[in-house]
TORBA-883729 format. One record per residue (C-alpha): x, y, z; residue in three letters. Coordinates in steps of 0.05 Angstrom, whole numbers, plus 5000, padded with zeros to 4 digits. Example, Ala and Ser with C-alpha at 12.3 -4.5 7.8 and 13.67 -1.06 7.14 Angstrom:
<sites>
<<5246 4910 5156> ALA>
<<5273 4979 5143> SER>
</sites>
This chain:
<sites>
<<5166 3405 6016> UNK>
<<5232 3456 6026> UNK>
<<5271 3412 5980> UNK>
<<5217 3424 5913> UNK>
<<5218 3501 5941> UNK>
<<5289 3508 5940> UNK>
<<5318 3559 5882> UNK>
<<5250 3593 5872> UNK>
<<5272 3657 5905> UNK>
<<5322 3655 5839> UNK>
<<5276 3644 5799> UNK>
<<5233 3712 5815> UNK>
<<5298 3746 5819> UNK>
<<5313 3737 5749> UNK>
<<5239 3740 5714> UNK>
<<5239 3808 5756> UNK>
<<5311 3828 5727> UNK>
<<5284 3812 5657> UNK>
<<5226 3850 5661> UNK>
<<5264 3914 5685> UNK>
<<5308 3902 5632> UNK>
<<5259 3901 5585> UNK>
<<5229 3970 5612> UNK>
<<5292 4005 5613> UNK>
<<5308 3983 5545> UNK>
<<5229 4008 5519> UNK>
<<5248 4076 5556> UNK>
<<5318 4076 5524> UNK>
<<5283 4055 5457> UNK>
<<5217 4112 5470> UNK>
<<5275 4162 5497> UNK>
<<5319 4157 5425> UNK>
<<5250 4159 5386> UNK>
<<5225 4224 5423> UNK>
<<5305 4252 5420> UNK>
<<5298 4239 5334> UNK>
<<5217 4263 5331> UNK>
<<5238 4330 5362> UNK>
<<5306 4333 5334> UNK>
<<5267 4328 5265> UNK>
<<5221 4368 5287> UNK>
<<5266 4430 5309> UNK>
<<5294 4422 5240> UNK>
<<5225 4419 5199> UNK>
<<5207 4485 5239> UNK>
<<5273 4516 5232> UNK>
<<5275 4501 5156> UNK>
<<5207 4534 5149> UNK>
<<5227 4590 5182> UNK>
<<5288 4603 5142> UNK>
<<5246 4600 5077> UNK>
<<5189 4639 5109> UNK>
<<5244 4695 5128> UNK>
<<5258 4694 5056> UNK>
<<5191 4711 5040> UNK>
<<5171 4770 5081> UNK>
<<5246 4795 5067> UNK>
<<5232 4800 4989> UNK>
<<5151 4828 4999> UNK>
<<5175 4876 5045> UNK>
<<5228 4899 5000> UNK>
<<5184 4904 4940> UNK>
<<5152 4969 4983> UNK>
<<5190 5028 4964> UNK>
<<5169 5060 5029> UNK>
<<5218 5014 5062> UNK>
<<5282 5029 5075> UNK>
<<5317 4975 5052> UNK>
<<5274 4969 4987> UNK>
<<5296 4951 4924> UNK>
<<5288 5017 4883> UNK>
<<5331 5035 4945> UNK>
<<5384 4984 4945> UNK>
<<5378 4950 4876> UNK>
<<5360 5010 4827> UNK>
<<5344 4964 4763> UNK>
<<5334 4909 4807> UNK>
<<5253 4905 4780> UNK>
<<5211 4958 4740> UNK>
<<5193 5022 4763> UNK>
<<5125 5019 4813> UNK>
<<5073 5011 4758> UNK>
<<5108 4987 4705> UNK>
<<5086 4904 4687> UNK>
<<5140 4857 4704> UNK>
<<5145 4809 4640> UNK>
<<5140 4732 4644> UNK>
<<5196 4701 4631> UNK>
<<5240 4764 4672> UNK>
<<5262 4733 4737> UNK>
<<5298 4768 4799> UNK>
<<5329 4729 4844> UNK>
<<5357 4752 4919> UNK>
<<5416 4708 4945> UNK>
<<5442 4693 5020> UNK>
<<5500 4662 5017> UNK>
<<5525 4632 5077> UNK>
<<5608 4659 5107> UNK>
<<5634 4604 5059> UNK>
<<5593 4615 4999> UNK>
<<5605 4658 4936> UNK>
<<5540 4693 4914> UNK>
<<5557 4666 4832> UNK>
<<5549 4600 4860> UNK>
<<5483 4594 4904> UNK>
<<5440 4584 4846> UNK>
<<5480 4523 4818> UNK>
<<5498 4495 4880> UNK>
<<5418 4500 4894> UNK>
<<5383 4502 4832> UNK>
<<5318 4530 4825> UNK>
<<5281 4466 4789> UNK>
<<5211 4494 4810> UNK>
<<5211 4547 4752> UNK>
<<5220 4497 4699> UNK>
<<5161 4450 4733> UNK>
<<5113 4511 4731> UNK>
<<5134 4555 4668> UNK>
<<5161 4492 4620> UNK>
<<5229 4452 4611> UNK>
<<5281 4497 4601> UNK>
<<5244 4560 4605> UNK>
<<5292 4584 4671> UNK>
<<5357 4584 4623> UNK>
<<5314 4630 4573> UNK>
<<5302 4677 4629> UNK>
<<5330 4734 4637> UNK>
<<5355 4731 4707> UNK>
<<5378 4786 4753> UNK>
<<5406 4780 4817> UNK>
<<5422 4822 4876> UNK>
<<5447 4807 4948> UNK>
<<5410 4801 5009> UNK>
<<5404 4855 5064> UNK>
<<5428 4799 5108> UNK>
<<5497 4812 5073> UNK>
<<5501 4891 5080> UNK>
<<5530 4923 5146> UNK>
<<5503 4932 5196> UNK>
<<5481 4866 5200> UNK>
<<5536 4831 5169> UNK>
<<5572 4849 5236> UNK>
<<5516 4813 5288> UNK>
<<5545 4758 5326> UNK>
<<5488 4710 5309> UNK>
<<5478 4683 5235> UNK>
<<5416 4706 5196> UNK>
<<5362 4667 5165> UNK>
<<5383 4600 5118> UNK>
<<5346 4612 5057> UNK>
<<5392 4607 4997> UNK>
<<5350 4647 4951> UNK>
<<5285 4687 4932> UNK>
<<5253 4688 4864> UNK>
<<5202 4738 4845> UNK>
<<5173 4736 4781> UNK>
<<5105 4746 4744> UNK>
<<5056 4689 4737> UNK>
<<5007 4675 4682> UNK>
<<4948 4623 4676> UNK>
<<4995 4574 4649> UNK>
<<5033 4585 4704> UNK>
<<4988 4575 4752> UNK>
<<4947 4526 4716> UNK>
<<4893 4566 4731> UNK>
<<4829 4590 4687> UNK>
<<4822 4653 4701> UNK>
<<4781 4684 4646> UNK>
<<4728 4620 4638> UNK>
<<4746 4605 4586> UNK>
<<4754 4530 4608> UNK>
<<4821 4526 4586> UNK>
<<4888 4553 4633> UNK>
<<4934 4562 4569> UNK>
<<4933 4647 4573> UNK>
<<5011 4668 4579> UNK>
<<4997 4746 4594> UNK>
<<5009 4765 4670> UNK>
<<4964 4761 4717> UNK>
<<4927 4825 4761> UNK>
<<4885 4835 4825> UNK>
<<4827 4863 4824> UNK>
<<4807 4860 4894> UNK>
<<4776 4797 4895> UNK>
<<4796 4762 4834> UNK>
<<4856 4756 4788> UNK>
<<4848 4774 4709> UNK>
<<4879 4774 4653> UNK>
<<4863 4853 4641> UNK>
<<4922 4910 4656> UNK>
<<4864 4957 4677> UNK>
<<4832 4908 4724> UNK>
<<4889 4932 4784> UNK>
<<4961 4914 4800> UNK>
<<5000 4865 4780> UNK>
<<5002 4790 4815> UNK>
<<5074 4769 4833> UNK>
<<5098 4702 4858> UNK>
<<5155 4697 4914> UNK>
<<5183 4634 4928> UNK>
<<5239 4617 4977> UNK>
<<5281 4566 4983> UNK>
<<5319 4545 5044> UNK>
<<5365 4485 5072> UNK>
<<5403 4472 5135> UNK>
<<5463 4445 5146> UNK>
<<5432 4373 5162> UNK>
<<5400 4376 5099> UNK>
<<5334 4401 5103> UNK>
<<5302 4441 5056> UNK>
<<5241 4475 5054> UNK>
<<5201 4520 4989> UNK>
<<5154 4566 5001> UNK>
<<5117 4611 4953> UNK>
<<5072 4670 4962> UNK>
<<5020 4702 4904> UNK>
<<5027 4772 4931> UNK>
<<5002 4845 4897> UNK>
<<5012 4915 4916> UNK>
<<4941 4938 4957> UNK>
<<4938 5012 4967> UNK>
<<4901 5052 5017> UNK>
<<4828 5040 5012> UNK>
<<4819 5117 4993> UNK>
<<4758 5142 4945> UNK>
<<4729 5211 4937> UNK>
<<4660 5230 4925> UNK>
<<4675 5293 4886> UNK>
<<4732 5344 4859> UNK>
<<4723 5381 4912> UNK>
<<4697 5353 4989> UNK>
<<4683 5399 5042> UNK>
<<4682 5342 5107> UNK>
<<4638 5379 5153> UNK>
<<4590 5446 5166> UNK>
<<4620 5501 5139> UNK>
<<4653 5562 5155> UNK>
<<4673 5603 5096> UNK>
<<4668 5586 5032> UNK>
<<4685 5635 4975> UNK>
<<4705 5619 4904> UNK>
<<4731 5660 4849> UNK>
<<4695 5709 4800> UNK>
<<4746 5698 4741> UNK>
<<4719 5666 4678> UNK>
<<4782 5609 4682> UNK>
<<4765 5578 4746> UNK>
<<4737 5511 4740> UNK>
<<4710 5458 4787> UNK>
<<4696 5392 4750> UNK>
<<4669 5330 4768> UNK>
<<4676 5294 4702> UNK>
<<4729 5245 4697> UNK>
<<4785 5280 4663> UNK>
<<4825 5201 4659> UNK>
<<4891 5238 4619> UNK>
<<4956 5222 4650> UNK>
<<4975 5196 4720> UNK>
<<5016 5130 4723> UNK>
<<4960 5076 4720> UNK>
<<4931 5033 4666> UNK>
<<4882 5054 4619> UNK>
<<4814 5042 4644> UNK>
<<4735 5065 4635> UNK>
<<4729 5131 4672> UNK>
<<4680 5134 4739> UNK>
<<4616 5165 4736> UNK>
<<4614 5238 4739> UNK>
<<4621 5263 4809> UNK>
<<4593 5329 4838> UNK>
<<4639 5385 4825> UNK>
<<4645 5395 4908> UNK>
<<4612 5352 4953> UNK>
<<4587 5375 5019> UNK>
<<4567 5333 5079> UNK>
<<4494 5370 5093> UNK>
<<4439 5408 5055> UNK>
<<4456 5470 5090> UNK>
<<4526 5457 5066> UNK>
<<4511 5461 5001> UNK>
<<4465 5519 5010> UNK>
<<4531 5552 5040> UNK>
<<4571 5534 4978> UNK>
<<4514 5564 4937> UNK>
<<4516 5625 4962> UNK>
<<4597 5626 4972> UNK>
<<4587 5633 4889> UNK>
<<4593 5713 4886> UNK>
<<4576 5739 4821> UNK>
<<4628 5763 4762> UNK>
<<4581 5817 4743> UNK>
<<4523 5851 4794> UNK>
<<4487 5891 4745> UNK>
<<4446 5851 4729> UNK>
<<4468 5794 4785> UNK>
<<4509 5744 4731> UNK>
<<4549 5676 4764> UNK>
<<4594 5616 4736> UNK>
<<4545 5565 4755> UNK>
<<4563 5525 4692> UNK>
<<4641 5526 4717> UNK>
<<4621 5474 4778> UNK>
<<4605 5423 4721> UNK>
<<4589 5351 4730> UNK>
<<4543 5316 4676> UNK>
<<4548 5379 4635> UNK>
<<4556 5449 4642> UNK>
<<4497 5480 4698> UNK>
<<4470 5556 4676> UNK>
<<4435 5574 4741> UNK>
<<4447 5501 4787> UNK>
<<4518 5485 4791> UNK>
<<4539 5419 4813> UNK>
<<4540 5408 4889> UNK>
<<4517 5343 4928> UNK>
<<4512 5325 4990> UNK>
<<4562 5260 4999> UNK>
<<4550 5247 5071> UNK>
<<4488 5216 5108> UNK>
<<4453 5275 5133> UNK>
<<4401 5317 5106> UNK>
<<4378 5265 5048> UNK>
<<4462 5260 5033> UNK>
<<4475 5211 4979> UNK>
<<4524 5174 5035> UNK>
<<4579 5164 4990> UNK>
<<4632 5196 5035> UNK>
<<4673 5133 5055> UNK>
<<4679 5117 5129> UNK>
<<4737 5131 5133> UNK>
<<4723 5209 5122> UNK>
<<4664 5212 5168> UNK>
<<4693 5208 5238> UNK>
<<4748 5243 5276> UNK>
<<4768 5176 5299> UNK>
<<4775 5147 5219> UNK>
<<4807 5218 5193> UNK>
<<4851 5240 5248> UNK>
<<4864 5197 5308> UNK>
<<4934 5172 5351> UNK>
<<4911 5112 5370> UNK>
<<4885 5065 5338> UNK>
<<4914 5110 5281> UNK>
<<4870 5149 5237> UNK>
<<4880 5161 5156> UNK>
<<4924 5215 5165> UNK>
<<4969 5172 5221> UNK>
<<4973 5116 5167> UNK>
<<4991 5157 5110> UNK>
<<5052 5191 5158> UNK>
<<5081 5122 5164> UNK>
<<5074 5107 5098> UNK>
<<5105 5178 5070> UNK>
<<5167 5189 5036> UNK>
<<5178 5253 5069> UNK>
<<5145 5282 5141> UNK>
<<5171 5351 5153> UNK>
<<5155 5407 5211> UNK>
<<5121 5475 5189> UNK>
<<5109 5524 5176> UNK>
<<5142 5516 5107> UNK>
<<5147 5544 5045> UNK>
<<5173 5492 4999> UNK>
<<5175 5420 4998> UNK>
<<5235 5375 5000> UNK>
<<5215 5332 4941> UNK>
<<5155 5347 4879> UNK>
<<5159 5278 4853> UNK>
<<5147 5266 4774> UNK>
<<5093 5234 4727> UNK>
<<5126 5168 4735> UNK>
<<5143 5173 4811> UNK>
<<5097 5198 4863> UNK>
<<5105 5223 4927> UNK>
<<5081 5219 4984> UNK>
<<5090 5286 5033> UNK>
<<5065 5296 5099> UNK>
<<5072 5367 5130> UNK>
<<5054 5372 5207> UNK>
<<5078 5384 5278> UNK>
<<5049 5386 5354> UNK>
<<5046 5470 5355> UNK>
<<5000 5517 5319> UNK>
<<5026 5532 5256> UNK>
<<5079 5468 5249> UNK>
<<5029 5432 5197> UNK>
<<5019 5500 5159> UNK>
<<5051 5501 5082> UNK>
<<5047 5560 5027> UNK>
<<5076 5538 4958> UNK>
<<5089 5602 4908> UNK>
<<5117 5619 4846> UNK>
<<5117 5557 4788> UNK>
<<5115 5490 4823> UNK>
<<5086 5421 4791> UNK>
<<5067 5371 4846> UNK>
<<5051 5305 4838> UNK>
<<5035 5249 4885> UNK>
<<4988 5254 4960> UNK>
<<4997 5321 5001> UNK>
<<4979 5329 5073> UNK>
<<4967 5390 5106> UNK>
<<4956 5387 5185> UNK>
<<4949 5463 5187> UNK>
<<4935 5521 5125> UNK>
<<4946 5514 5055> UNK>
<<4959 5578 5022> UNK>
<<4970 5567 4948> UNK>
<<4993 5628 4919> UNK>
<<5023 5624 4842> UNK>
<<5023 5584 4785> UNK>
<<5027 5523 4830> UNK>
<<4987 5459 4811> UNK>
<<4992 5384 4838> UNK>
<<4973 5321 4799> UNK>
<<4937 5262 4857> UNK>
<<4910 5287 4924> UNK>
<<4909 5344 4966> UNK>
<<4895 5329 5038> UNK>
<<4876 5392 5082> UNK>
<<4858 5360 5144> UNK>
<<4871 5389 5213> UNK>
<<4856 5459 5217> UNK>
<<4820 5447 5152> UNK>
<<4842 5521 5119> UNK>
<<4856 5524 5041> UNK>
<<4865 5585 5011> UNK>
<<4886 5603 4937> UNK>
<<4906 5675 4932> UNK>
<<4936 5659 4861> UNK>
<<4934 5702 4797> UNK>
<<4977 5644 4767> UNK>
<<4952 5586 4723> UNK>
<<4965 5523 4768> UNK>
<<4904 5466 4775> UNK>
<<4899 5400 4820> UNK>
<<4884 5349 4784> UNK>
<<4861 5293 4824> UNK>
<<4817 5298 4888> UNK>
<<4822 5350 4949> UNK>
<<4792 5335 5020> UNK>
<<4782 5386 5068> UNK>
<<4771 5382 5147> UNK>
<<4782 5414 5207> UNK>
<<4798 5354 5262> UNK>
<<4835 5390 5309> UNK>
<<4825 5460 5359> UNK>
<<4851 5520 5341> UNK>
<<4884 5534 5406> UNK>
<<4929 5486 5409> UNK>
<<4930 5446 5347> UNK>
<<4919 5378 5388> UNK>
<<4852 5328 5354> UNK>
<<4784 5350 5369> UNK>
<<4757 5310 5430> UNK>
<<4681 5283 5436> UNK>
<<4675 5281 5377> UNK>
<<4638 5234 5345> UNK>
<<4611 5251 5277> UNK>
<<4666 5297 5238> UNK>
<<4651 5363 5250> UNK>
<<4704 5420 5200> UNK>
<<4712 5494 5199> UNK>
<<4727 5498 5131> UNK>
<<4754 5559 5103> UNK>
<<4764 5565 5021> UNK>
<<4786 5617 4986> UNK>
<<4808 5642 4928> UNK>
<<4826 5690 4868> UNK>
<<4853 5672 4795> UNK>
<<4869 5592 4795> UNK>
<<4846 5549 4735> UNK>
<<4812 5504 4791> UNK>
<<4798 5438 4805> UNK>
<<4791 5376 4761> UNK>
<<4772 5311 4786> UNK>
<<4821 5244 4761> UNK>
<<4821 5179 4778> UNK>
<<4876 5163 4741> UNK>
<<4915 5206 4789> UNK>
<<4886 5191 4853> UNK>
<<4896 5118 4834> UNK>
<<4973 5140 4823> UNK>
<<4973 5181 4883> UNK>
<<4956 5136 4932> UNK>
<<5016 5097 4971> UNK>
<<5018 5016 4971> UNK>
<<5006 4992 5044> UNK>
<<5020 4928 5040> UNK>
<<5041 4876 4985> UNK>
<<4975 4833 5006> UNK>
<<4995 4751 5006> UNK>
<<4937 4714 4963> UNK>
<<4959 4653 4966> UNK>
<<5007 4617 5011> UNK>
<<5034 4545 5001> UNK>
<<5096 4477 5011> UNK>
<<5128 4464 4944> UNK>
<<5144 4384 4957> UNK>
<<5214 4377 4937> UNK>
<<5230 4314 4900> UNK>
</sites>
């Protein structure tokens, strides 16, 4: 019985060594596998990362609000804010690594993508214009840490060829005219909003991963409308208007000028909207009369359908009293207009501006042009810091704020929007010939005393004050407000992987 026993205890020794061989060799085997999955994984991510950093580099330079945009660093680079970018015009942005010479990126990584979407050959037809990255400008050419790997961005326009899309229904996705947003859709129309622009990115690492990634992106604007030519946001306090024969409040949609496409003018608004019955009962009566023997008044000056002999045109916008409601929420709260945090319309629009300055002033650092509005904010944390007077000949264009008084006083006029909101005080002492041409919004949001916001508050309540002398008035424009208002955000409306062959 020991003799057939004997060696067993060998036997066990080795099946037991075998199968903890074969263990440590499945862990050695499961170990490499996990080391290569995350190993490809940490490149996948870092790849889409570098091309992603591509993309939100080139959107946020297409703002010219930022201060590394292109109309900033790249005059030329792309047309002028509201001018259509061509198909078959193509920018490109290049990144060249320490090594790499910028004339080189795009044939040492060539963009083949263009040709798959706009036709063989159509990228050498282009014209193509390059710039270099802000990754390549000091001060961050200095950091001690590389930046982002993308090679290059393209932005260009897009079509429904393009896209292979049918955008007008017309069941065929042949049209080669650019694309534009309205809001919800894209069209083939100039006048239905801005224009659609694609990004795409490409990146690689130096394993050799690559990544492209393309946005659809267009320029969204504040969400800002107006109700009339005129709006008085709350009850009011004084409201006087001129007795000269030249002073004009219209409602009708003047549509001449401003930098936006031709399109059907809005309905007619009232000439100045109120936000209560007794607020337009106020306005009424603000109306003095240009001759008291016998008692004679403009009415037909404060014009909206057509000219009014003895009721001239003044609604009430908001949603008291039997008020139309078409004051926009964002004009009908403290909170909305005027607010630190979460920031009100006025707090946005500071961020947004091209220039913020302290009052009280008497000029402004920059009137802008037909072709390139401005955006101005004028405020401060004292009494009188937001107040402005503008005198003498001056031609505005683009969206003024006013956290204080407005005194207008001259031959001044302003083409976009004219916001008086704070102390809510406009006055125009002119015997000059200016006009606004756009929209004005007046509101008093914040105390007298010490010029901080108005506090329990929850419906807007204004101390308006308006008055005046010899002006040629106000006329209400869509055309310019549209201008007027600042891009917040080049909105992404579509986001998606390019497989690369």
């Amino acid at each position: 019985m020991q003799r057939t026993e004997a060696g067993i205890a060998l036997l066990i020794s080795i099946f037991v060594l075998l199968l903890i061989s074969v263990v440590a060799i499945a862990l050695i085997v499961s170990s490499g596998t996990e080391s290569a999955l995350a190993g490809n994984y940490r490149s996948s991510t870092g790849v889409y990362y570098a091309a992603l950093s591509g993309l939100e580099e080139a959107r946020g330079r297409l703002l010219a609000k930022n201060p590394s945009s292109f109309s900033t660093t790249a005059g030329g680079f792309l047309p002028a804010p509201g001018t259509v970018l061509p198909i078959g015009s193509v920018a490109y942005v290049l990144n060249p690594g320490p090594t790499e010479a910028m004339g080189n990126i795009l044939t040492t990584y060539p963009d083949t993508e263009y040709d798959t979407e706009f036709g063989s050959g159509a990228l050498a037809s282009a014209a193509v214009t390059t710039t270099a990255s802000v990754w390549n400008r000091s001060p961050l050419n200095s950091l001690s840490v590389p930046g982002p790997l993308y090679k290059w961005v393209r932005i260009n326009a897009v079509s429904e060829q393009s896209l292979n899309l049918d955008v007008d229904a017309d069941t065929l996705a042949n049209s080669t005219t650019p694309l534009y947003y309205d809001g919800a859709h894209f069209s083939n129309s100039s006048s239905a909003g801005p224009q659609v622009l694609e990004i795409t990115s490409y990146a690689i690492l130096p394993n050799g991963s690559q990544k492209l990634l393309q946005y659809l992106a267009a320029p969204i604007g504040l969400d800002l409308s107006f109700p009339a030519a005129l709006t008085l946001d709350g009850p009011i306090h004084i409201f006087a208007s001129p007795t000269d024969s030249n002073f004009w409040i219209s409602g009708i949609d003047q549509q001449r000028g401003g930098n936006c496409p031709p399109a059907v003018a809005e309905s007619p608004k009232p000439a100045i909207g109120t936000t209560s019955n007794s607020g337009t009962n106020d306005v009424r009566t603000g109306i003095p009369p240009y001759s008291t023997s016998p008692n004679l008044y403009h009415y037909d000056h404060y014009v909206s359908i057509s000219p009014q002999p003895t009721n001239p045109s003044i609604g009430n916008v908001g949603t008291t009293g039997g008020g139309s409601g078409t004051l926009i929420p964002a004009f009908r709260t403290v909170t909305a207009l005027d607010n630190l945090s979460p920031p009100g319309v006025i707090q946005t629009i500071t961020g947004l501006a091209d220039h913020v300055i302290t009052g009280p002033a008497s000029s402004l650092p920059d009137y802008g042009s037909p072709t390139r509005m401005v955006t101005t904010v004028v405020g401060g944390s004292n009494v009188g810091d937001g107040d402005l007077t503008l005198t003498g000949a001056v031609d505005g264009y683009g969206l003024l704020v006013v956290t204080g008084k407005l005194q207008i006083d001259g031959s001044v006029s302003w083409h976009g929007i004219v916001l008086v909101v704070g102390q809510g005080r406009m006055s125009l002492a002119s015997h000059g010939t200016g006009e606004i041409i756009g929209a004005v919004l007046i509101a008093k949001t914040r105390q007298s005393s010490d010029n901080s916001l108005e506090a329990n508050f929850d419906d807007l309540t204004s101390d308006v004050i308006l008055t005046g002398d010899y002006n040629q008035g106000y006329w209400y424009n869509s055309c310019w407000i549209q201008a007027a208002l600042p891009p917040a955000t080049y909105k992404i409306l579509s986001f998606h992987e390019i497989s690369q062959p």
